[in-house]
C-alpha positions, 0 to 999 in steps of 0.5 A: 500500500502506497504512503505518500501522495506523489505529485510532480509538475504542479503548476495550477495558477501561480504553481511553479511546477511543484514536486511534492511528497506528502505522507498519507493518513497523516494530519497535514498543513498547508501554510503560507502568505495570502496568494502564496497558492495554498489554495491552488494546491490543495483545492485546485490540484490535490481535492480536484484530482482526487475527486475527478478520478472518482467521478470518471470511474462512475457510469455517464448516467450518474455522472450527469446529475454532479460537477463536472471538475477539469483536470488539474495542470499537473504532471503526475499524481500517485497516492490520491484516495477519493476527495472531500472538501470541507470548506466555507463557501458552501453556505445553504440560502434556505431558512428551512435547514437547521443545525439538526436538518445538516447533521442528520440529527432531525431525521434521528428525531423523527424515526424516534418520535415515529416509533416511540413517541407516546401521543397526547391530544393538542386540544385537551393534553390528555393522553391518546387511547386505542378505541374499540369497534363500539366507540368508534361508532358512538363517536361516529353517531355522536359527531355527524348524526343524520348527516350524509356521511361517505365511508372511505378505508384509506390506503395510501397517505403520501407516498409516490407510485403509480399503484395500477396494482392496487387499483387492480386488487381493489377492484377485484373485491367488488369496490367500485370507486377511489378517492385520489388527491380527494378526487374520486374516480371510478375503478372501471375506467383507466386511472393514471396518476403522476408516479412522481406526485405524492398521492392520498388514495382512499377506497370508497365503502359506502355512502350513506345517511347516519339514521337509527334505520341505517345503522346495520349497514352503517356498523358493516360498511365501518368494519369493512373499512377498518379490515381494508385499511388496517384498523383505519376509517375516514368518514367524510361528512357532506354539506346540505348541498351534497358537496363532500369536505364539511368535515373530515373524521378521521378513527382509528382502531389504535390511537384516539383522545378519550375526551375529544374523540380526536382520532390519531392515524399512525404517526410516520417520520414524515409528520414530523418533518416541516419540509413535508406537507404531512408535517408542516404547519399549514398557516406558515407552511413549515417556515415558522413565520409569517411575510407580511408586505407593507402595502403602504410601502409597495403602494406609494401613490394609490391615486395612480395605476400599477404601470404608472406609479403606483408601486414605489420605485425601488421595487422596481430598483430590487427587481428587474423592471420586467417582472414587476411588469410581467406580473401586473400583466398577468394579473390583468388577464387574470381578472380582466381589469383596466391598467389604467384604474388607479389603484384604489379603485381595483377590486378587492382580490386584484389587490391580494393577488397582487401581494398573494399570488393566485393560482400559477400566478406568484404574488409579490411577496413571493417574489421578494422573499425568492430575491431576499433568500438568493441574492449574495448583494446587501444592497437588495437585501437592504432594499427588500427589508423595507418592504416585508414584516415578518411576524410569528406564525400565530398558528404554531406560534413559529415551531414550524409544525402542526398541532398534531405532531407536537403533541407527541413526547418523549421523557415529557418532550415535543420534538419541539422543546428537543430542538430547541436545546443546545447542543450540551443540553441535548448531549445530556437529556439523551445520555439520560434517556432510555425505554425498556422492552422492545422500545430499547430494542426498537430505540438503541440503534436510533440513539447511538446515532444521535448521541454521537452526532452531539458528541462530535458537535460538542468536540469541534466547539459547537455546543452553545448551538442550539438545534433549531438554529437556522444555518443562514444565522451560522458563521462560515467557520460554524457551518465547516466545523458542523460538516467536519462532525458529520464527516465523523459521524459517518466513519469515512476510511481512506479518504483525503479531506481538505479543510479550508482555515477550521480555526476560524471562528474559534477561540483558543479555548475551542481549538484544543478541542477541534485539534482533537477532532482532526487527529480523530478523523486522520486516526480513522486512516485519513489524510487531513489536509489542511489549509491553515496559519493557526500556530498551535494547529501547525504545532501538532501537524504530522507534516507542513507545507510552507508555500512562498516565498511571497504572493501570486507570481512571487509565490507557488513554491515550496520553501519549507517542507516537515514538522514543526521544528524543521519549519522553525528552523527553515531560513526561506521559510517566512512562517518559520521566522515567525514561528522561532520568534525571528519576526513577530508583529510588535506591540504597539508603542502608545495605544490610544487612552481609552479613558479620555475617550467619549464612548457609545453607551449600551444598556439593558442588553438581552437579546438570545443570551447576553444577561442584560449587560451594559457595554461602553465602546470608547470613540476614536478607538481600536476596538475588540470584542473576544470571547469563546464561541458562542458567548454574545459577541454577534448577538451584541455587535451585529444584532444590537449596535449595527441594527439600532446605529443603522436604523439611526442613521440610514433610517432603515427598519432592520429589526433589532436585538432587546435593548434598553438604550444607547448614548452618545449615538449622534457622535456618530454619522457613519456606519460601516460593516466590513464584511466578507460577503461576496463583491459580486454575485457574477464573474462580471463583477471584479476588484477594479469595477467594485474599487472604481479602479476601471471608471479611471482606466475606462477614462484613461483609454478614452483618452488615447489618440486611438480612441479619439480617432475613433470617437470611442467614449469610456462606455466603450471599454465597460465588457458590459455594454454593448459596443466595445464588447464581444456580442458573440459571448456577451463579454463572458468570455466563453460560451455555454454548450448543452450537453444533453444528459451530460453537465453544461459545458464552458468554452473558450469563445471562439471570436474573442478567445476570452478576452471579452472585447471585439478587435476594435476595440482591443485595437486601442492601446496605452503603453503597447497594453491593450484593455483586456491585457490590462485586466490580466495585470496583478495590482502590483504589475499594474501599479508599475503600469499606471506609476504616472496616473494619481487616480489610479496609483492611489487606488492601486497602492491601497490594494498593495498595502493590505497584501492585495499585490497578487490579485489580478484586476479583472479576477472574478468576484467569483473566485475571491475568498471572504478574506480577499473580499474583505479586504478589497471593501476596506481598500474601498473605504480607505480611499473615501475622504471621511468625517472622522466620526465612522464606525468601522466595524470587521468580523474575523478580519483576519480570515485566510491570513499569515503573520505578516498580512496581518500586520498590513491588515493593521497598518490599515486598521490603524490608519482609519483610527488615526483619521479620528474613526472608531474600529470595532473588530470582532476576533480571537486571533491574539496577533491582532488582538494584543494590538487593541486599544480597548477589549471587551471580553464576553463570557465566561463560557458560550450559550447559556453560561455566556452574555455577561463582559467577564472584562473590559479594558487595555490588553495589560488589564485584560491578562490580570483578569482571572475569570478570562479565558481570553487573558489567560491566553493572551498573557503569551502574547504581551 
């Protein structure tokens, strides 16, 4: 059996035809500056080898339905298993997923409930009974008494099929009609049903009037429908005007309320599940939540049609114009209304369904909601804020299933209360937990699979998390960790995992945990391979691969290779100077005094689970807030102070964390969240267009004797306009190919060779450059290149002085990482002229960064500071952290045990504090 992986001749991106050899089933770390490749090797070369080699060996039927991966530019590789990547890019848009749903938890839950879950009525509590023969007709007589009633013996609930079968079978006893979907169809006809729908098929028994006279046939007709249908019966009650659905009574031979009536079918995994329609509540369908639009916002001017300025124009800003217009159009149709009616005077429903939608026709709340939930741009989830409320859903009152289902317990539990456990809360209710009988036979497969997932959960520092927590809410770091335990969970050998920066997120108290995790996984006879710069990761790593020496065409060598003291000990290696001490990011030499500071006041905090503390946040300061996972920290700085500043200032309606009030907000007149969100949604979008680099270029070469020649204007050179673009791919660059049953495939564009501009306009050159050659440029290059032009150079050396110099100018928003994107947003801002009087507020900063890009980071940081601005940075990276004015300190532990200010004060203060985690561990580091 081999015991390395072997590669040769890597040179994906900036690779400079690597030769490596890496030992297998070992914990190894990939290290370096940003742009220094780590990326292009592990993800790039080694996970996509590995996992393309994996997808040829299946067949081209089950290759369509995944990624198609290209091969990567390298030589040779020996040694590859099948690959997975556990990264942080990966994050659901669906407020549906929970922590349980992601890691299998819930559907542990649900078979548990289904099983063994004891039923108690949701009207009265009182605990459900099997009823016998006799009651069942009582209950019958007693509930719909001289009604007109249909006898059915339900057959199938929820399930796909085409069931010619069945149909076949029924027929044969002598029934002579099915109710399919509530439809009824008579057995002597051909019935064809979408075998891909799920179906509710009921046999129709008997229909007949519930009279003392009738009552023999009415006893045979219910007996005959509980031996059919397995101790069930529905009874359909029909109106005076003989349309069936007045009432639907549902018995059952097993489980009914002995007070109500109310009778239980058999409880399957799917009736707990608020993804089915079987379970979900059907008021909210599911989302715990109600969107209410406000119409007096949609609505600006009553007093007009919808076509002309009725609807407020910044619906059409969110949307494109032709949706709104499509809808009001088929509205029209719809209910034959004149477009030109004001809007007051439309009928009733033309109103509602503008909102609700009708039929095929989707409403505007839909709509927004589909835009909120799929666009990456904070712009439009701005703008979409404005218009839609969401309230609690008064029917579940937000637990997102029906009445019925949370009626079901265990150890005096809903699937509701278990969900909204934290991890170590529910880690130790199911440690508890057992049944005698067959139910510990029936349970002790189901519970070894819900403890151990809790158990992993709780090992890679996720414990303060609640169940039920909504993975849009979750960190990247969270949501990689939550995938690293389920990659655990599952008890994968032989596999080569690559995880992108685990540590981020954690505090070093969380760390040794997740350490432990990872020498689990590679325990199991894995590779772990990690891209990382944590110190104490690369301490117990088997193997380190230092990439270098500088960034993108600088870098994509191998400089330093081994454990941990080698690299120490490695005079090319940049991280192994940092590592002996050789180098070190210094200790400022004067922080700015705190205490002569005017500050922000919050009182009264206690949203989720700060314990209504009060936080002072000096101005003109470098802020931090530390803690373990989980103990306040975005809760108080996202949910609380940016939300209230926002509304503020920006007069929004964000909705805000409980709090009591804040001081001294009016010193403020600026509010900025730095955040690693992408640039862009499209490959369109790049760092010279976001940083307005390319409204300077795009003026440069319309200035160009060429272009005047040509009479070509700055539009000419956008790729996005018509004119200066290449029309056969639309300035993409490549072109999409159908491939049948196989994925879509992107070529090259034949006409440009994708560089996205038509010959006239690439025919255009500054410096023997044309536009598209300058696209290709690195800042760096390209601060060479534009030495001359101050509107660009200024720009350009922003982006160098942060450890920007290695991305390209036209590189893809696409293909940038939070931390670059993060970055080219605070180029952004600091090349804005200020007030002095901006909060400035960063999480994790220090994401996907080395040493030394950190101390760039804080030459930034430092520079909006001194301009008089205050930065608030949330942060466990200590390297950063000793270099703050001011911390806050929130803890002492995460979830429950968190949300109190352990500490408050200069780093020298923070250490002397004995109930911090944080000063224990920074005390190293001052």
């Amino acid at each position: 059996m081999e015991t390395k992986i072997v590669i040769r001749g890597a040179r994906e991106h900036n690779l400079k035809n690597i030769n490596l050899e890496i030992p297998r089933n070992q914990l190894v770390v990939i290290t370096g500056l940003s742009g220094s490749g780590k990326s292009s090797l592990a993800f790039d070369t080694l996970y996509a080898e590995g996992q393309r080699r994996y997808l040829e060996s299946l067949s081209s039927y089950a290759r369509q339905f995944l990624e198609r991966l290209k091969k990567p530019d390298v030589d040779y590789i020996s040694g590859l298993s099948p690959s997975i990547a556990i990264d942080q890019k990966t994050v659901p848009h669906n407020p549906r997923s929970t922590v349980a749903t992601v890691t299998e938890i819930y559907d542990y839950l649900r078979l548990l409930y289904a099983k063994l879950g004891e039923v108690f009525c949701a009207d009265c509590g009182r605990k459900a009974q099997k009823q016998s023969f006799a009651e069942i007709i009582s209950q019958i007589q007693e509930r719909a008494s001289g009604s007109q009633v249909g006898i059915f013996a339900p057959l199938i609930r929820g399930r796909k099929g085409e069931y010619k079968k069945l149909f076949q079978d029924i027929a044969k006893k002598g029934f002579l009609y099915v109710r399919i979907d509530r439809k009824l169809h008579a057995l002597n006809k051909p019935i064809k049903i979408l075998k891909t729908k799920r179906h509710d098929i009921e046999a129709l028994i008997d229909t007949v009037e519930l009279t003392p006279r009738n009552s023999e046939r009415i006893r045979r007709s219910v007996q005959t429908a509980l031996d059919l249908s397995e101790e069930t019966c529905l009874i359909d009650v029909v109106d005076q005007d003989g349309k069936s659905g007045k009432q639907e009574l549902f018995f059952s031979k097993k489980t009914t309320c002995p007070k109500c009536g109310t009778g239980f079918k058999d409880f399957t995994p799917n009736m707990f599940s608020f993804n089915s329609p079987y379970g979900a509540c059907s008021r909210c369908r599911g989302i715990g939540k109600l969107s209410q639009v406000m119409a007096h916002r949609v609505i600006q001017h009553p007093e007009k049609p919808l076509l002309k300025g009725a609807i407020n124009g910044e619906i059409y800003f969110s949307f494109n114009q032709y949706v709104i217009e499509d809808l009001i159009h088929k509205l029209k149709e719809h209910f034959n209304f004149d477009l030109s009616t004001p809007y007051a005077e439309l009928p009733p429903e033309v109103k509602e369904a503008l909102f609700w939608g009708s039929g095929e026709i989707t409403g505007l709340i839909e709509e927004l909601e589909n835009l909120f939930y799929s666009t990456s741009s904070e712009e439009i989830k701005r703008k979409v804020r404005k218009f839609i409320r969401e309230d609690i859903c008064p029917e579940c009152r937000g637990n997102r299933l029906k009445k019925e289902s949370m009626g079901v317990k265990i150890g005096a539990k809903s699937i509701v209360a278990i969900s909204s456990l934290s991890v170590d809360q529910a880690g130790l209710f199911f440690e508890k937990l057992g049944f005698e009988g067959n139910g510990k036979i029936i349970s002790e497969p189901i519970l070894k699979e819900i403890r151990q997932r809790l158990f992993f959960l709780k090992n890679v520092g996720l414990g303060y998390l609640t169940l039920d927590r909504s993975v849009t809410t979750l960190a990247g770091g969270e949501l990689q960790r939550i995938r690293l335990a389920a990659q655990i969970g599952v008890g994968l050998t032989g596999v080569l995992y690559v995880l992108d920066e685990p540590s981020i997120g954690l505090h070093p108290k969380d760390n040794e945990k997740l350490l432990h995790t990872l020498m689990e996984l590679r325990n199991l006879k894995n590779t772990v391979l990690v891209v990382e710069h944590d110190e104490e990761t690369m301490r117990h790593a088997d193997y380190i691969v230092d990439l270098g020496p500088g960034a993108g065409r600088d870098g994509g060598e191998a400089v330093g290779v081994g454990n941990f003291t080698a690299l120490k000990n490695c005079s090319r290696s940049l991280t192994g100077k940092y590592l002996s001490g050789a180098l070190s990011i210094s200790l400022p030499h004067k922080r700015n005094d705190y205490r002569k500071a005017k500050a922000l006041i919050l009182k009264g905090c206690q949203e989720h689970n700060l314990k209504n503390i009060d936080v002072k946040i000096p101005l003109g300061c470098f802020v931090c807030v530390t803690g373990v996972s989980g103990s306040g920290k975005s809760t108080l700085i996202h949910d609380i102070l940016f939300r209230a500043l926002h509304n503020h200032i920006w007069k929004t309606d964000y909705s805000v964390g409980k709090f009591r009030s804040i001081s001294n907000r009016d010193a403020i007149d600026k509010i900025i969240e730095i955040d690693q969100a992408p640039i862009g949604r499209t490959p369109r979008s790049n760092p010279a267009t976001y940083t307005d680099l390319f409204i300077w270029i795009r003026k440069l070469y319309a200035q160009t004797h060429d272009a005047k020649l040509r009479n070509f204007g700055p539009s000419r050179f956008s790729f996005n306009l018509k004119g200066g673009r290449c029309e056969t791919c639309r300035g993409e660059g490549y072109q999409r190919l159908e491939m049948s049953f196989l994925p879509d495939v992107y070529v090259l564009c034949e006409m440009c060779r994708g560089v996205r501009y038509n010959e006239y306009t690439l025919a255009v050159k500054y410096r023997d450059k044309n536009i598209a050659d300058v696209l290709e440029l690195s800042v760096k290059d390209a601060l060479t290149f534009f030495a001359a032009i101050p509107q660009i150079r200024e720009r350009l050396e922003l982006l160098d002085e942060i450890g920007l110099g290695y991305v390209k100018l036209g590189q893809p928003s696409t293909t940038l990482s939070g931390g670059e994107a993060q970055r080219i947003k605070l180029a952004s801002e600091l090349n804005k002229k200020g007030t002095g009087r901006t909060l400035y507020i960063l999480d994790e900063p220090t994401t996907g960064l080395h040493f030394a890009d950190i101390a760039n980071l804080l030459k930034a940081l430092f520079r909006l500071r001194d301009a008089g601005n205050t930065v608030l940075v949330v942060e466990h990276n200590l390297e950063l952290v000793k270099m703050a004015d001011y911390i806050i300190d929130l803890g002492p532990d995460g979830g429950e045990l968190g949300g109190t200010v352990v500490a408050a004060g200069s780093p020298e203060e923070i250490v002397r504090e004995s109930k911090s985690f944080t000063g224990s561990y920074l005390l190293k580091y001052l």
